[in-house]
N, CA and C atoms of all chains as a GROMACS GRO file, in nm:
protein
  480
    1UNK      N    1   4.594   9.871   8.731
    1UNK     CA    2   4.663   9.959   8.824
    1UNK      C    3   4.642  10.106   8.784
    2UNK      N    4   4.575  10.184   8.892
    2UNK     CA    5   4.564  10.316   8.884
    2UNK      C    6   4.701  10.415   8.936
    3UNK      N    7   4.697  10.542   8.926
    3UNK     CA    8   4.798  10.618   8.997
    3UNK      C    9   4.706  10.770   9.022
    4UNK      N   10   4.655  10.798   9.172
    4UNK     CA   11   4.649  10.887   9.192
    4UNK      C   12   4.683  11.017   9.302
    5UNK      N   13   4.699  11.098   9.279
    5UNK     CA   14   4.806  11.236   9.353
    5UNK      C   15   4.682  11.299   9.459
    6UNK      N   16   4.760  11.313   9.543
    6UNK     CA   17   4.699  11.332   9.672
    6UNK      C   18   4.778  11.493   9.742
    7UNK      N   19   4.737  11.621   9.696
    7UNK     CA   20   4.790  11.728   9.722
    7UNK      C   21   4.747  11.747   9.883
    8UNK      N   22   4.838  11.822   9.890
    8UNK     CA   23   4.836  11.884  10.112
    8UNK      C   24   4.894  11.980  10.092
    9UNK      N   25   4.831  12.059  10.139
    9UNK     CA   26   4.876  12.187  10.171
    9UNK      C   27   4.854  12.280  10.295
   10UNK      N   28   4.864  12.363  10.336
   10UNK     CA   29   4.828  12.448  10.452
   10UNK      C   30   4.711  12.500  10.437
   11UNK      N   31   4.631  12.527  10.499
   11UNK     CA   32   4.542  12.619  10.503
   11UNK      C   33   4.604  12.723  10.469
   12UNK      N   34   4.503  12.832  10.372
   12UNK     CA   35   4.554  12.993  10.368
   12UNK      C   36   4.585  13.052  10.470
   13UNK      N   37   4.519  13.013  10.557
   13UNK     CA   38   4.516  13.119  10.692
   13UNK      C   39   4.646  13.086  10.800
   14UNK      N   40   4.708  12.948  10.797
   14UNK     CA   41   4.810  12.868  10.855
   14UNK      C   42   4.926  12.934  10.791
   15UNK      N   43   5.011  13.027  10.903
   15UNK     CA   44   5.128  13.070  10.840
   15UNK      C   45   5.281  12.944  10.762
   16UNK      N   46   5.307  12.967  10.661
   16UNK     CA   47   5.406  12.857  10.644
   16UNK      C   48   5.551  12.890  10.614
   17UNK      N   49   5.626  12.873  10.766
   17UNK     CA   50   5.727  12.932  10.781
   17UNK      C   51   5.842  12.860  10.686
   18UNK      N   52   5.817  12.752  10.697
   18UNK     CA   53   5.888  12.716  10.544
   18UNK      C   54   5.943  12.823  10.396
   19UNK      N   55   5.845  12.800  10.377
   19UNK     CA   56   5.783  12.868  10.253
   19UNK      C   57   5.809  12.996  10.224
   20UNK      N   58   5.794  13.088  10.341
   20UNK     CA   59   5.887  13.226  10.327
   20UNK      C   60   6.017  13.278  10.379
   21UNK      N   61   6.056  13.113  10.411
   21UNK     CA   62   6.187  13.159  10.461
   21UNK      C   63   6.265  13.144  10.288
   22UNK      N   64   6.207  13.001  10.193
   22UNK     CA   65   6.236  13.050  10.089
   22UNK      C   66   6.219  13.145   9.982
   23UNK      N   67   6.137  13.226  10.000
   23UNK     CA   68   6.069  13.338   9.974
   23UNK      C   69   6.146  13.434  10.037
   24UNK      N   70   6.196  13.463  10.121
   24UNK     CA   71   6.318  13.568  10.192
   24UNK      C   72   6.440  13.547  10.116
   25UNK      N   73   6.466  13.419  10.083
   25UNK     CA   74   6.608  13.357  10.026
   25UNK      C   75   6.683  13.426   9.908
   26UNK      N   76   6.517  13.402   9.805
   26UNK     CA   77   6.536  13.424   9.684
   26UNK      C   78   6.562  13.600   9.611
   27UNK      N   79   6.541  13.709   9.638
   27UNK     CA   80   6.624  13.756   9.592
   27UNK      C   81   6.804  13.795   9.680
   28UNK      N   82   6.796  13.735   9.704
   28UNK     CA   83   6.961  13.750   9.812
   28UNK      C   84   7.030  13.616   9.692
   29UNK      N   85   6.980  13.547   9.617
   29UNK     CA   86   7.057  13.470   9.525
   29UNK      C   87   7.010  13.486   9.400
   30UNK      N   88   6.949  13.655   9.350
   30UNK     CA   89   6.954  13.697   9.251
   30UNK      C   90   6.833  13.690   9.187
   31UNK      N   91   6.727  13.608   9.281
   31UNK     CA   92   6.608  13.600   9.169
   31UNK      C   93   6.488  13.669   9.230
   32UNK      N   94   6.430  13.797   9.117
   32UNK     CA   95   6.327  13.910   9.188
   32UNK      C   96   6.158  13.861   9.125
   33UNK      N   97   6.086  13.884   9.174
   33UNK     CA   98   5.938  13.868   9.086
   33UNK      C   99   5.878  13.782   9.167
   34UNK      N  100   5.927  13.674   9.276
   34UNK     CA  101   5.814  13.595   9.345
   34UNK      C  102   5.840  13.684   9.455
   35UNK      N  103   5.680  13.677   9.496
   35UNK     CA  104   5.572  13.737   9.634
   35UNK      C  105   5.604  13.657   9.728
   36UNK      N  106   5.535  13.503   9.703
   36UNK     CA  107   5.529  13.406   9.802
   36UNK      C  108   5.564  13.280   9.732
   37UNK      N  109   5.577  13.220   9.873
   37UNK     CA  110   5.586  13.046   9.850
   37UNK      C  111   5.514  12.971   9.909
   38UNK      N  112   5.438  12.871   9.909
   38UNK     CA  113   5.409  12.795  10.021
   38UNK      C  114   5.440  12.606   9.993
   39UNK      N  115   5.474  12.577  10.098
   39UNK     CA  116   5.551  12.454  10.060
   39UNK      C  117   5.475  12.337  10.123
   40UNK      N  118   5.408  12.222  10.036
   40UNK     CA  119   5.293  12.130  10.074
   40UNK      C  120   5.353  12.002  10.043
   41UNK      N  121   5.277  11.878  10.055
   41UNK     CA  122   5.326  11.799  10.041
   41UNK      C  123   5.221  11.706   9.886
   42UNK      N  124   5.331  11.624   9.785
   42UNK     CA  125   5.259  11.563   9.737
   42UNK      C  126   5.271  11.402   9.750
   43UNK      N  127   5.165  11.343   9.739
   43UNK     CA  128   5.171  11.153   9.793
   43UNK      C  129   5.086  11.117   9.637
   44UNK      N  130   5.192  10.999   9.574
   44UNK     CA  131   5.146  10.966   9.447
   44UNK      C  132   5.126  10.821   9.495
   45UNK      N  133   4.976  10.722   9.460
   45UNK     CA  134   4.927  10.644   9.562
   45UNK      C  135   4.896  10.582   9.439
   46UNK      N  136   4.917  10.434   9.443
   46UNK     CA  137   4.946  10.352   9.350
   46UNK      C  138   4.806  10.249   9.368
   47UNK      N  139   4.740  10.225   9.288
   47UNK     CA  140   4.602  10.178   9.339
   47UNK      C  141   4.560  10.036   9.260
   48UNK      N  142   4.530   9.897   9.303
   48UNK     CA  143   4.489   9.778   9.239
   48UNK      C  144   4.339   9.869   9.141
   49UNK      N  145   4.347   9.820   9.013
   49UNK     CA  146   4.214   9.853   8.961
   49UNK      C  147   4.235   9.972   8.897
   50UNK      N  148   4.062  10.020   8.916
   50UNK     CA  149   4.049  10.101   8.814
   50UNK      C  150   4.022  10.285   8.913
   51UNK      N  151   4.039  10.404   8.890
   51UNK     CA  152   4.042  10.470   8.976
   51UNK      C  153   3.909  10.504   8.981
   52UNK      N  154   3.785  10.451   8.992
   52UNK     CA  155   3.642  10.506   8.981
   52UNK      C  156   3.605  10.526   9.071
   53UNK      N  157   3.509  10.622   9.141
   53UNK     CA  158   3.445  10.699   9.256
   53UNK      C  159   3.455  10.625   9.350
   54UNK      N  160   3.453  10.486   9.402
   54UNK     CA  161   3.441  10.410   9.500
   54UNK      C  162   3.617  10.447   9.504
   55UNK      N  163   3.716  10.399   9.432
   55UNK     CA  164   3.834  10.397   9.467
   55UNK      C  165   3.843  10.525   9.524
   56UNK      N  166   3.846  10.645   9.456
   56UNK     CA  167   3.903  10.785   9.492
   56UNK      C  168   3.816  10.780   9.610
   57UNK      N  169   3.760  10.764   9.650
   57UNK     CA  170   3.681  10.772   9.799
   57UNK      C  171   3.772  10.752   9.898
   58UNK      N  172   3.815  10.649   9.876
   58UNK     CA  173   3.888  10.546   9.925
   58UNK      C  174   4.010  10.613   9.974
   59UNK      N  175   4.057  10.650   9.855
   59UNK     CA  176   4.190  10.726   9.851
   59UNK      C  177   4.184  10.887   9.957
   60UNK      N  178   4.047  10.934   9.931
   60UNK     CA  179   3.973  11.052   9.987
   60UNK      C  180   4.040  11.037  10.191
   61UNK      N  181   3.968  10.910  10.207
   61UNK     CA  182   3.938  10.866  10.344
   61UNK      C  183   4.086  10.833  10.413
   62UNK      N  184   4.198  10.770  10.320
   62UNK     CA  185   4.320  10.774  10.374
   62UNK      C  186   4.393  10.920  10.373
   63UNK      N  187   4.344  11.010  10.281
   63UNK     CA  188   4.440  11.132  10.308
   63UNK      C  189   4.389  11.202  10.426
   64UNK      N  190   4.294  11.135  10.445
   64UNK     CA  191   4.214  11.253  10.587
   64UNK      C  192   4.228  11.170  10.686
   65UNK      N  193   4.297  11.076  10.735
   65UNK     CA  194   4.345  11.030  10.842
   65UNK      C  195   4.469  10.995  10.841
   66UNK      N  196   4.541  11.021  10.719
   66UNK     CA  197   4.694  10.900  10.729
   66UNK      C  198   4.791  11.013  10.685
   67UNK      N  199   4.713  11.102  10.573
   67UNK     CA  200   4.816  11.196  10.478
   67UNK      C  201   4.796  11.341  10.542
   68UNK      N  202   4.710  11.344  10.569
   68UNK     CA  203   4.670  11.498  10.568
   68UNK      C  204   4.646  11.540  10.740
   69UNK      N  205   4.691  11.665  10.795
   69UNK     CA  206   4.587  11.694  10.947
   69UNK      C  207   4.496  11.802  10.840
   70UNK      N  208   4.388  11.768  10.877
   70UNK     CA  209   4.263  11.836  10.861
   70UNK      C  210   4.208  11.978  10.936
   71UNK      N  211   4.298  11.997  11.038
   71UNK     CA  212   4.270  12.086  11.120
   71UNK      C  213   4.382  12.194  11.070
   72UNK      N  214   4.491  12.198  11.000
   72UNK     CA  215   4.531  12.311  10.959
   72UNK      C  216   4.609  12.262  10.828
   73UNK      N  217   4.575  12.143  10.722
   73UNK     CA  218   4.557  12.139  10.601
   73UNK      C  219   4.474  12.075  10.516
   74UNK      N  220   4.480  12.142  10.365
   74UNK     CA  221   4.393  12.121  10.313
   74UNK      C  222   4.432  12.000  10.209
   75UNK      N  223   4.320  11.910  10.119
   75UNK     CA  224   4.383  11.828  10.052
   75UNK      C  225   4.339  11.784   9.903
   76UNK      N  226   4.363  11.757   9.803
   76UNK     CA  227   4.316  11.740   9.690
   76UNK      C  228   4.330  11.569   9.614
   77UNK      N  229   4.251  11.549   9.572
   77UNK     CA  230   4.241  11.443   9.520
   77UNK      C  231   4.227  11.370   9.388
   78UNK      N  232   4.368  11.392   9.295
   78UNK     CA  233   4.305  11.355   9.135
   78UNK      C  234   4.359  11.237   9.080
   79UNK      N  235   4.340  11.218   8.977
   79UNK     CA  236   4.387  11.100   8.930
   79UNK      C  237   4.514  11.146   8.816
   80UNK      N  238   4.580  11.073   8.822
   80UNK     CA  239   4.714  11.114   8.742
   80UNK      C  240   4.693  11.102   8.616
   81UNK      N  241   4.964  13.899   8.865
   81UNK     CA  242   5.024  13.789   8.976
   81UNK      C  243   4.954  13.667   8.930
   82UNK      N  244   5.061  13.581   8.909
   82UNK     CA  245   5.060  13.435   8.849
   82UNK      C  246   5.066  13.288   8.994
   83UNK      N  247   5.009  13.227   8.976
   83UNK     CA  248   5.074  13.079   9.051
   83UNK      C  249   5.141  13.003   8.960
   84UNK      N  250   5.221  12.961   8.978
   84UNK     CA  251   5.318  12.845   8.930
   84UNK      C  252   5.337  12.779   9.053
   85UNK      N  253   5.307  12.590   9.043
   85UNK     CA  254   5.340  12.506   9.116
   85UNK      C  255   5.463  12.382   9.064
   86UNK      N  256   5.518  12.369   9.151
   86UNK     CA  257   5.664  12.322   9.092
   86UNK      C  258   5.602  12.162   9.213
   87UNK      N  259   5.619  12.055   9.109
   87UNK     CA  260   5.595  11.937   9.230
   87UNK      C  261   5.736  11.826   9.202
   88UNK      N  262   5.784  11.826   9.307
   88UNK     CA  263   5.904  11.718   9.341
   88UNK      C  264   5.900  11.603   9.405
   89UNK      N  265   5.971  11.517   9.309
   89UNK     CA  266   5.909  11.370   9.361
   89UNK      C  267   6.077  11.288   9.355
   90UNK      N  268   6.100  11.196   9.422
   90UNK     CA  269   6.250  11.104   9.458
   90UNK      C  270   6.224  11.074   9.309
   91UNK      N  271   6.343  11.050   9.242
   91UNK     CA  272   6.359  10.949   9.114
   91UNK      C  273   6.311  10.831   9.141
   92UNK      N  274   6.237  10.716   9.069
   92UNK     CA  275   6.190  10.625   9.018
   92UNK      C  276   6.290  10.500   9.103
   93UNK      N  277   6.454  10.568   9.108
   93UNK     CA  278   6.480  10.475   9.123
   93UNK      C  279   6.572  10.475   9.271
   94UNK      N  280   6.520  10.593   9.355
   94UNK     CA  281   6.550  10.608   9.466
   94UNK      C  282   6.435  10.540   9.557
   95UNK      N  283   6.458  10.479   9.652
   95UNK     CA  284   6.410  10.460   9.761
   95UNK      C  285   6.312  10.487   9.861
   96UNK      N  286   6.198  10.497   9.879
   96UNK     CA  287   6.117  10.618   9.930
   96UNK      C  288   6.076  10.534  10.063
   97UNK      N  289   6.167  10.525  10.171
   97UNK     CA  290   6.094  10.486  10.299
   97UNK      C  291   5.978  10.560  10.346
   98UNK      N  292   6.000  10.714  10.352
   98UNK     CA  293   5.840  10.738  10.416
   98UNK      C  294   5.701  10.689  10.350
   99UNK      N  295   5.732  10.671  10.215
   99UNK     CA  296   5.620  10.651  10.100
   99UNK      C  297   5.567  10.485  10.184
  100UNK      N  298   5.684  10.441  10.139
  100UNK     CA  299   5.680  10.297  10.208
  100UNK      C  300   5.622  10.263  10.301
  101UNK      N  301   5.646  10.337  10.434
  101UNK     CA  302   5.569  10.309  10.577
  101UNK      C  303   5.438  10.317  10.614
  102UNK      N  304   5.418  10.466  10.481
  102UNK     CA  305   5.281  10.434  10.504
  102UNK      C  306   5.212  10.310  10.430
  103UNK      N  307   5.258  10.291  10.328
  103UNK     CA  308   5.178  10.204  10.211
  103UNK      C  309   5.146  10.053  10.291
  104UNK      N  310   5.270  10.020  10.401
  104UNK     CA  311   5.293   9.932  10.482
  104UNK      C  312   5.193   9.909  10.626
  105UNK      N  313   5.137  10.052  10.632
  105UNK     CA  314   5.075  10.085  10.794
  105UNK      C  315   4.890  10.083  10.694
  106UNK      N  316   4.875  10.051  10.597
  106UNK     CA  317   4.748  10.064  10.536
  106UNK      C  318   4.654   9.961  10.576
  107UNK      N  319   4.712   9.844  10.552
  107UNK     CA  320   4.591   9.706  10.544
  107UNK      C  321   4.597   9.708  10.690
  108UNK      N  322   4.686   9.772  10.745
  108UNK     CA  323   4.649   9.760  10.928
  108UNK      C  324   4.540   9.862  10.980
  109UNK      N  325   4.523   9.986  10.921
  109UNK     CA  326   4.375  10.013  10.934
  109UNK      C  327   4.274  10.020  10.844
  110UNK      N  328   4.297   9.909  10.801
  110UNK     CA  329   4.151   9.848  10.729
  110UNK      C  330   4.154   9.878  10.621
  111UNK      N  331   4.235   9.987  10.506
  111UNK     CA  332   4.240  10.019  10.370
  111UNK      C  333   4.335   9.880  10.286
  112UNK      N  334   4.236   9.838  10.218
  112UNK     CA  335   4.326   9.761  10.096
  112UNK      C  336   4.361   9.795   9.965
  113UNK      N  337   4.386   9.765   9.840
  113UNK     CA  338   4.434   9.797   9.738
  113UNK      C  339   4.520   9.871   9.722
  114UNK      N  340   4.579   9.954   9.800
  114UNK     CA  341   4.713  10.031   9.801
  114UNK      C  342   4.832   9.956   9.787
  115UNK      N  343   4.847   9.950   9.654
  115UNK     CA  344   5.036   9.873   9.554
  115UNK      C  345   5.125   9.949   9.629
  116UNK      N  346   5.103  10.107   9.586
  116UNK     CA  347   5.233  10.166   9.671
  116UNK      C  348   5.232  10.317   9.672
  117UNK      N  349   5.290  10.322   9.792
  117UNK     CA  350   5.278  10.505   9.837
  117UNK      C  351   5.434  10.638   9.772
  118UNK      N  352   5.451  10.702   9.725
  118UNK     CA  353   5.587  10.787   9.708
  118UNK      C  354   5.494  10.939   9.755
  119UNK      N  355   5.599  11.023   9.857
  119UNK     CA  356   5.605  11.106   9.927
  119UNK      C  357   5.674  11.160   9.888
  120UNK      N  358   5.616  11.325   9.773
  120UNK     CA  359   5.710  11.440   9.771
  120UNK      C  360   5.670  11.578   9.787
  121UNK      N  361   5.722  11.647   9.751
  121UNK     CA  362   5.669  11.820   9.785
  121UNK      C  363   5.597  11.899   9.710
  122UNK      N  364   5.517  11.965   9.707
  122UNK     CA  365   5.476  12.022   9.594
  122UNK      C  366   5.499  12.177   9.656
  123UNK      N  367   5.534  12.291   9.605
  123UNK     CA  368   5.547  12.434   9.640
  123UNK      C  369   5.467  12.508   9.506
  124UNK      N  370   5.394  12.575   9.602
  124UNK     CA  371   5.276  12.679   9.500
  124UNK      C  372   5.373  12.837   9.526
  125UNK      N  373   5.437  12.872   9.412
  125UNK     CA  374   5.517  12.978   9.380
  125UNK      C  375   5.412  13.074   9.359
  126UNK      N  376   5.430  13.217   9.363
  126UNK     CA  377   5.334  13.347   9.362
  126UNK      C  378   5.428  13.439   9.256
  127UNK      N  379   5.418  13.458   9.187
  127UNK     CA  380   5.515  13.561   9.092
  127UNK      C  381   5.432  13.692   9.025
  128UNK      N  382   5.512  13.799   9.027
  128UNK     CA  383   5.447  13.880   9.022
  128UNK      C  384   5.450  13.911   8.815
  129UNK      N  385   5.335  13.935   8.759
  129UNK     CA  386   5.318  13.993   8.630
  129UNK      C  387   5.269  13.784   8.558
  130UNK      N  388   5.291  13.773   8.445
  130UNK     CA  389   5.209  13.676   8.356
  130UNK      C  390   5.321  13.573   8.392
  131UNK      N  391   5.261  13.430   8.402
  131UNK     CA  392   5.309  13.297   8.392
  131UNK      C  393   5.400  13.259   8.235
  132UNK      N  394   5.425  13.365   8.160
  132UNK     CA  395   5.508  13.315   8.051
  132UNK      C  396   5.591  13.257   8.033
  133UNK      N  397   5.677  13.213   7.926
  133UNK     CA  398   5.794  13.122   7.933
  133UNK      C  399   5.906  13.210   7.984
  134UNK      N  400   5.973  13.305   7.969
  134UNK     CA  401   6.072  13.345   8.095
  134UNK      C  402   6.028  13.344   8.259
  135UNK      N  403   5.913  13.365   8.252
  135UNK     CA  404   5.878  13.350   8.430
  135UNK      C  405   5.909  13.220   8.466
  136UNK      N  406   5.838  13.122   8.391
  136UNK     CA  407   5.853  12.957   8.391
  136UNK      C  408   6.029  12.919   8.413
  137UNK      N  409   6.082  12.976   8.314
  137UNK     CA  410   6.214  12.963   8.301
  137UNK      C  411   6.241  13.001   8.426
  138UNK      N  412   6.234  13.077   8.472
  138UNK     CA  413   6.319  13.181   8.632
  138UNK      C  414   6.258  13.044   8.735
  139UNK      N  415   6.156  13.010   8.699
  139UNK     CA  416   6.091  12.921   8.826
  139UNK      C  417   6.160  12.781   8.839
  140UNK      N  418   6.209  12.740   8.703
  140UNK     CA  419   6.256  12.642   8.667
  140UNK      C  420   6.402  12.631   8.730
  141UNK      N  421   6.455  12.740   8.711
  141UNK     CA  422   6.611  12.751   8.794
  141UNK      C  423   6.591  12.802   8.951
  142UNK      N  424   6.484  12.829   8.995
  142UNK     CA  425   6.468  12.816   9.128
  142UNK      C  426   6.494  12.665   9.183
  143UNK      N  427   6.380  12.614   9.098
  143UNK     CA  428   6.333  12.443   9.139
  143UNK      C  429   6.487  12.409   9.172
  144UNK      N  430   6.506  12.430   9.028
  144UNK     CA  431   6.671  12.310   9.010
  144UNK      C  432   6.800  12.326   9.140
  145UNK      N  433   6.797  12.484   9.183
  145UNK     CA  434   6.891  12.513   9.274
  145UNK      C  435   6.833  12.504   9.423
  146UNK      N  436   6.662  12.531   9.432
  146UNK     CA  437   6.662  12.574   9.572
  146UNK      C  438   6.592  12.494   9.618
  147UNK      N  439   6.498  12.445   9.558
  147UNK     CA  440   6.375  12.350   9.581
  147UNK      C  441   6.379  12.198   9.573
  148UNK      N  442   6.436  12.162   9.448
  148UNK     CA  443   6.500  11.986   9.473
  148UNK      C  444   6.617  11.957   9.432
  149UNK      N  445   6.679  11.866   9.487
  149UNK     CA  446   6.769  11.810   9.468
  149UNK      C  447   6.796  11.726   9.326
  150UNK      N  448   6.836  11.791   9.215
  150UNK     CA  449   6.828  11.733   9.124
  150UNK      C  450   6.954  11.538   9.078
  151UNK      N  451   6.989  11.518   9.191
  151UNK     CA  452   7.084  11.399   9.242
  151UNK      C  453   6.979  11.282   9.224
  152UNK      N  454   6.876  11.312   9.323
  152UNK     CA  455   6.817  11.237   9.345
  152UNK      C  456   6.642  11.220   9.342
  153UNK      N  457   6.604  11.384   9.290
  153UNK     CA  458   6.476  11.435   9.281
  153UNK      C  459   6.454  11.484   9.121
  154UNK      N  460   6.323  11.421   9.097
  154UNK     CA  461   6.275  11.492   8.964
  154UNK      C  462   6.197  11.610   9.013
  155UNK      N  463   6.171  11.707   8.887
  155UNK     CA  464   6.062  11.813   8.954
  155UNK      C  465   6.008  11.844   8.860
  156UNK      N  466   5.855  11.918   8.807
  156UNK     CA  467   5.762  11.970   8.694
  156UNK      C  468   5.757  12.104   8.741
  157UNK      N  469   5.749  12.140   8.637
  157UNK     CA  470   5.654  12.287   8.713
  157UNK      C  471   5.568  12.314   8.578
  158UNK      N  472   5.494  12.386   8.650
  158UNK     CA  473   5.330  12.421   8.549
  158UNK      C  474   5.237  12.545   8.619
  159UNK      N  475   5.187  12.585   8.565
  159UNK     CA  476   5.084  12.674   8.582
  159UNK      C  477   4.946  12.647   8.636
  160UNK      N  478   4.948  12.730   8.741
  160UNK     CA  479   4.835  12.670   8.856
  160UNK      C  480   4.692  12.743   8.767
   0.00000   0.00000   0.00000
């Protein structure tokens, strides 16, 4: 049994209203020094076997149809 | 200007239906070996000056108050 993390995020260019609304938040509850935020999603994907190039492929091909929209995010693929 | 990413995931021993549905909706389009799916957040923080241990620290009491729910959510944070 493998375990690998499957990052999503926005595109840079995709505003993420999320993300700076907590970014607006934070100094109004005292805390100064962050710019930005942006807020993505992570999927920790539990895998029969061993995680070798055929698997992470694998894993590749479900975040780009199941985990991820491709059209305004981006996605990463490692092994834990 | 530093990144720090803070990633939040349900405790071990909470429940994760969305994780679930998908892990469940898999062998129906054609992906096998998937044991099991958990669905959490990851937020890429922007802070202004060096990633040191007080910045970490400040990021760390963000996480804990603004970002997860420490009830029912674990969270890391680390340096992007």
């Amino acid at each position: 049994m493998s375990r690998v993390v499957v990052d999503v995020m926005l595109k840079p260019e995709i505003l993420d209203p999320q993300g700076q609304a907590i970014a607006r938040k934070l100094p109004q509850l005292g805390y100064e020094g962050v710019t930005a935020v942006r807020q993505g999603k992570r999927f920790e994907v539990e895998i029969d076997g061993e995680a070798d190039e055929a698997a992470l492929e694998r894993v590749r091909k479900i975040a780009e149809t199941l985990l991820a929209n491709p059209v305004i995010e981006d996605f990463e693929v490692r092994v834990l």
